[in-house]
C-alpha positions in Angstrom: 13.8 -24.2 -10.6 13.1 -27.2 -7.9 13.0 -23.9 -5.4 10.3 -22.1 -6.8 8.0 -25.0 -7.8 8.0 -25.5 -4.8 7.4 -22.2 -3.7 4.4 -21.8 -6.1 3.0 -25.1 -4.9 3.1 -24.0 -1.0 1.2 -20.3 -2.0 -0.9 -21.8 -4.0 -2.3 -24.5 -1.1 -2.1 -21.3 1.2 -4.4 -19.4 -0.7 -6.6 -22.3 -1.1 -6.9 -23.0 2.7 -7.5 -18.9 2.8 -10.3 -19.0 1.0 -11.8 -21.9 2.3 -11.6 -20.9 5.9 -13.1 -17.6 4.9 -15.8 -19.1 2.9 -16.5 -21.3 6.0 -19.9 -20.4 7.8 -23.0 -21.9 9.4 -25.3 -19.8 6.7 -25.2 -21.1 3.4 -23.6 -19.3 0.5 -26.3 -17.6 -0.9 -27.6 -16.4 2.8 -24.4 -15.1 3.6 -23.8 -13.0 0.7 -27.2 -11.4 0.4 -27.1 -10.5 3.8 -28.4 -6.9 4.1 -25.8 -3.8 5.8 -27.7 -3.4 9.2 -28.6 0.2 9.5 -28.3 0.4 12.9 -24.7 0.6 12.5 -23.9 1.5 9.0 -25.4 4.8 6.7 -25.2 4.0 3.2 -24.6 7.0 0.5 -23.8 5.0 -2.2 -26.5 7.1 -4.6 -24.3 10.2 -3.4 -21.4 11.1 -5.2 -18.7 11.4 -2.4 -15.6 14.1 -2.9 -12.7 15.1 -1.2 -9.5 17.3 -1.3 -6.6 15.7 0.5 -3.3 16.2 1.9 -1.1 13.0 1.0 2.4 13.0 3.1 4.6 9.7 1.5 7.7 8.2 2.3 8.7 5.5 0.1 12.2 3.8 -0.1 14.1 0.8 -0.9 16.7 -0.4 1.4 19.7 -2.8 0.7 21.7 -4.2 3.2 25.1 -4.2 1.8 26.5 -6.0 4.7 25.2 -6.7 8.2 26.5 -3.0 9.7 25.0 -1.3 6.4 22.3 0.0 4.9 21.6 1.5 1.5 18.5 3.7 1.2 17.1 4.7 -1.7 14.2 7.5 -2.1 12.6 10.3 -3.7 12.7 13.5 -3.5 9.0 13.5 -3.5 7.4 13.1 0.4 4.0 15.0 -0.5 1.1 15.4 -2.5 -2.2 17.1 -3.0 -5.0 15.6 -4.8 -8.4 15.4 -5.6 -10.5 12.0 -5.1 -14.2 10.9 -6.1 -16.6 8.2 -5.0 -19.9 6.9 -6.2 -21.5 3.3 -5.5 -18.6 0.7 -5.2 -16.4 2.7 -7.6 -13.3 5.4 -6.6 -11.1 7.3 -8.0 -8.1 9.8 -6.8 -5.6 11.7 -9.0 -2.8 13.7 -7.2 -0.1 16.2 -7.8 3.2 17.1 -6.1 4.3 20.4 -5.0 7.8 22.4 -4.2 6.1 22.6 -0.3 7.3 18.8 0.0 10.9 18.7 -1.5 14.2 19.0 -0.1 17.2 20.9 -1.2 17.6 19.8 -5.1 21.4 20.6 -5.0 21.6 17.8 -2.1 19.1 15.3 -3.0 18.4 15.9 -6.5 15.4 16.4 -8.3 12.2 13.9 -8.7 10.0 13.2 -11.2 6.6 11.3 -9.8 3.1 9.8 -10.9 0.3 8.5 -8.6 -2.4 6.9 -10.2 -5.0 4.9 -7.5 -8.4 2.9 -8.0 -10.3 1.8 -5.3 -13.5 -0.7 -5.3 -15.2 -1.0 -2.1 -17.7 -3.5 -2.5 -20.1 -4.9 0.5 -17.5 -7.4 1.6 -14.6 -7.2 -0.2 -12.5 -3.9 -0.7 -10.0 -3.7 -3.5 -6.9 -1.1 -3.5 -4.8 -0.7 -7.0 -2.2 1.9 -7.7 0.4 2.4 -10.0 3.5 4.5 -8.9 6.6 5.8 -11.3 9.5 7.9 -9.6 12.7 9.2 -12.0 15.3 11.0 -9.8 16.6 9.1 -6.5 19.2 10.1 -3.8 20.8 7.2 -1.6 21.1 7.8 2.2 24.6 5.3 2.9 24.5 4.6 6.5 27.7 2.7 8.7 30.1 2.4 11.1 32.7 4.3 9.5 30.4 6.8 6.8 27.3 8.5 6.6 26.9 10.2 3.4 24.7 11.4 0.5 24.5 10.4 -2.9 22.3 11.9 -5.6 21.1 9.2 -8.4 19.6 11.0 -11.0 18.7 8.3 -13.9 17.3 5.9 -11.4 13.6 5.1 -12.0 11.2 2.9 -10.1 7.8 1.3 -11.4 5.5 0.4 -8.1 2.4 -1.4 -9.5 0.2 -3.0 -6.3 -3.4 -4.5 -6.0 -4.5 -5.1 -2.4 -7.5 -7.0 -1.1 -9.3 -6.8 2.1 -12.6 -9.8 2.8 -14.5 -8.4 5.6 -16.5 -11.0 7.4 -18.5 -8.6 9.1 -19.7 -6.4 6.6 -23.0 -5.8 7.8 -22.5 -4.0 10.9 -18.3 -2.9 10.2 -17.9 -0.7 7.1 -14.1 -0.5 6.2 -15.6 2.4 3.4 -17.1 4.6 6.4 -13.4 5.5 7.6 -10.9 5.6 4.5 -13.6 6.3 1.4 -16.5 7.9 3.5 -19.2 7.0 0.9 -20.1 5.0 4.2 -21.4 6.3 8.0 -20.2 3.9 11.0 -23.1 4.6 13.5 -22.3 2.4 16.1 -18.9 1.0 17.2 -17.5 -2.8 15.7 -15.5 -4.5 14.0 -14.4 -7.4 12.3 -11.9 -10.0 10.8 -10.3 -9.8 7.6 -8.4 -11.7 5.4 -5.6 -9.9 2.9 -4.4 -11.0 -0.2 -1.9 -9.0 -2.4 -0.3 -8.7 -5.4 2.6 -6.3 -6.1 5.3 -5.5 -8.5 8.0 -3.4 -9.2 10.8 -2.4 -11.4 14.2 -0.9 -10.4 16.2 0.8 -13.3 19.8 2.6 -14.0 21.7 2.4 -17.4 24.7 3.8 -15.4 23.8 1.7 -12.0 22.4 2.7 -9.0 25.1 1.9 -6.2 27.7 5.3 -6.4 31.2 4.2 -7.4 32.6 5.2 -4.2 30.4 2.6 -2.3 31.9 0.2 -4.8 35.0 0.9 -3.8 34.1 -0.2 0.1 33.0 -3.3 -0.7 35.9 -3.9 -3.3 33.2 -4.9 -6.1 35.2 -4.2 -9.1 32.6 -2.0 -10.4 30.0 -4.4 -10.6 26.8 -2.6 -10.2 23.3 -3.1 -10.2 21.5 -1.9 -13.3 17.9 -3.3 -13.3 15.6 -5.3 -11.1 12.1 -7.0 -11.0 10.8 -8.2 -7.9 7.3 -9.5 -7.3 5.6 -10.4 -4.6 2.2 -12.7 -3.8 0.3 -12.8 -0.4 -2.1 -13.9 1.9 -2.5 -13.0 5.3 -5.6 -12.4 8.7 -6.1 -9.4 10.7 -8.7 -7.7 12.7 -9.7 -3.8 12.3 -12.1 -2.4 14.8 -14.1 1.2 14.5 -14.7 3.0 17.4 -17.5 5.4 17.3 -17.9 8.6 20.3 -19.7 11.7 20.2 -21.8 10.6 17.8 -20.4 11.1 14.6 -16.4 11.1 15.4 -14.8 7.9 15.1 -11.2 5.9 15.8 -10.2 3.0 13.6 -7.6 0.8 14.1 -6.2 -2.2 12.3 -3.6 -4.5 11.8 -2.8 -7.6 9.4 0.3 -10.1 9.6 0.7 -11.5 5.5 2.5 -15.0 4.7 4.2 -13.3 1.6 6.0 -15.0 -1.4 8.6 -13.1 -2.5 10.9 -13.3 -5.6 13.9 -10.7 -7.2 15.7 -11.1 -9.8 18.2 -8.4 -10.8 21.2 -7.5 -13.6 24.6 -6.5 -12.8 27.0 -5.3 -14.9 28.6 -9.1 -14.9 25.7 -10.9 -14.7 22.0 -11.6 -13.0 21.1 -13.2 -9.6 17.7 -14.3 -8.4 16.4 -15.2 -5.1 13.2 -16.4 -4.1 11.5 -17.3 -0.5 8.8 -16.1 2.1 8.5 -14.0 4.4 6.1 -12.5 7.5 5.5 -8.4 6.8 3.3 -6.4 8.9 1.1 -3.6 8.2 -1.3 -1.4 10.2 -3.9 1.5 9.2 -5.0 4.0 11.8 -7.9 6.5 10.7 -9.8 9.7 12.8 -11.7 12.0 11.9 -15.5 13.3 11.7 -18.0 11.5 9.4 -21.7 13.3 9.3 -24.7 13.3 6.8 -22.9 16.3 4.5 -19.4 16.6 5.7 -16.7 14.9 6.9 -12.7 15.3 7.9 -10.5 13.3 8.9 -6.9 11.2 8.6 -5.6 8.5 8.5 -1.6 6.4 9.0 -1.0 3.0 7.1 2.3 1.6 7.1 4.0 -1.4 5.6 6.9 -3.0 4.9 7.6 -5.8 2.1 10.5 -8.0 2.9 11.8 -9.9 -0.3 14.0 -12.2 1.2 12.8 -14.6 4.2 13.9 -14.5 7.8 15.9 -11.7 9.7 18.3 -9.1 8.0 20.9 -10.6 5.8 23.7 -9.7 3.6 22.3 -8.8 0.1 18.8 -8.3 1.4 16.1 -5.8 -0.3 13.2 -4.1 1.8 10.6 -2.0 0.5 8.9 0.4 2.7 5.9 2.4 2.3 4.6 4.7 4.9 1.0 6.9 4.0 -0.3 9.9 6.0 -3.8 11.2 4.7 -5.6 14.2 5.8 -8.7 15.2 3.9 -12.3 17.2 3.9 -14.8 16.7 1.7 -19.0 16.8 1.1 -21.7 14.4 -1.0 -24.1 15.8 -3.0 -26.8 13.9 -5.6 -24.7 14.7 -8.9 -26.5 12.0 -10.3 -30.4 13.2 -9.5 -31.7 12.5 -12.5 -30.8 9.2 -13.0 -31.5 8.2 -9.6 -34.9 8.9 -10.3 -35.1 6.7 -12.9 -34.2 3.7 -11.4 -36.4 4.5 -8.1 
């Protein structure tokens, strides 16, 4: 209990000392957030009601480390989607569907069930990212020295609920909407600093446990397995994106952050429950190209991620989670909302 007071009192002066820093600025307050988008280097549609089909290819796992020399991966048989996504103003939406094209061979790895429900708000300065994931159906690659096998865990499900922030301090002249939302037009090449804070959660569950009783048997556990498992995870971390603009309207954006994350797991075992608790350092990077004019756009994008829940380098009894996002779309705008535009003009 001493541990994670502790832990809760060290995030909470590190998010205080984030927001201060970012809040920090010769301008007063009130200046700096009525500052108007300079559209030299930013087209704004936000009357326009912004659509797009896309492509969505996923890989999502979570990896135990048994032992030093071991890994455990779990995943779905679920690597891509198509969907549909809308935005309009600040506000987005994107509902997606999986497909046959994107699954593996069912007698080997089992069969998936999977729901992807995102929400994007993408104000002037501060973008917001929430989604809420559920997979049932997971096969386990087990990787050492001595085997390399396959493992099909039908009654495991995992819950992925996540709410990710992005402060842009130069959101008058870098538009972080004009590359992954396009409800925005980069004109000219910039960029800017950022500051990331994140929330994410999510639940791990088997009623007949979801390490296979032949990896028990390695690691002499007496049949002790994992049946459930929350882990949540807090975060603050800086980074720097940049927008590249050639040709006139084809672009290049690039970003990375570094987060100061706290993590904490606790899961139940057929005998009883453990719980750990600490920091740790993930990276992430998002990489988007494509073609953004007045009525059309395409383009793609790469973001990448992984969560550490444990602090420090690889140990025994240590969880990752990894999420990795290729995004190909096209889409148009149109005045869906012509009428009403009118009336507030």
């Amino acid at each position: 209990m001493r541990v994670f007071r502790r832990d809760c009192l060290v995030l909470g002066f590190l998010l205080f000392c984030g927001i201060r820093i970012t809040s920090g600025s010769p301008q007063s307050e009130v200046e700096y957030f009525q500052k108007d988008t300079d559209t030299s280097y930013i087209e704004d549609y936000k009357e326009l009601l912004t659509t797009r089909f896309y492509l969505l290819a996923q890989n999502t796992s979570l990896v135990i480390f048994p032992d030093l020399e071991a890994t455990m991966v779990f995943q779905p048989n679920e690597t891509g989607r198509f969907g549909l996504a809308a935005f309009y103003s600040w506000f987005g939406l994107g509902l997606s569907v999986g497909t046959k094209l994107f699954r593996k061979n069912p007698d080997i790895y089992g069969s998936t069930k999977a729901y992807d429900f995102r929400v994007n708000a993408y104000g002037k300065f501060m973008a917001v990212e929430g989604y809420l994931q559920y997979y049932q159906g997971f096969y386990m690659n087990y990787r050492s020295k001595d085997l390399k096998e396959t493992f099909k865990i039908p009654g495991m499900d995992l819950i992925s609920i996540g709410i990710d922030g992005m402060y842009i301090y130069n959101f008058s002249k870098f538009s972080i909407r004009a590359s992954f939302t396009q409800d925005e037009r980069q004109k000219r090449s910039a960029g800017s600093l950022i500051v990331k804070p994140t929330i994410r959660y999510y639940y791990v569950n088997s009623d007949t446990g979801i390490i296979p009783g032949k990896i028990l048997d390695i690691y002499s556990l007496k049949q002790e397995n994992i049946l459930s498992g929350n882990f949540y995870t807090l975060g603050l971390g800086p980074g720097y994106i940049y927008t590249l603009v050639f040709l006139k309207n084809f672009y290049l954006t690039a970003g990375g952050q570094i987060e100061m994350n706290w993590s904490s797991y606790h899961y139940n075992t057929t005998y009883g429950s453990y719980r750990k608790t600490g920091f740790s350092f993930p990276t992430s990077i998002r990489v988007a190209l494509g073609y953004n004019s007045d009525p059309w756009f395409i383009g793609s994008s790469f973001i990448s991620t992984v969560y550490y829940f444990q602090p420090g380098p690889r140990v025994q009894d240590d969880f990752h989670y990894h999420l990795t996002q290729i995004r190909f779309w096209a889409g148009t705008r149109f005045n869906a909302f012509k009428r009403w535009n009118k009336k507030k003009l």
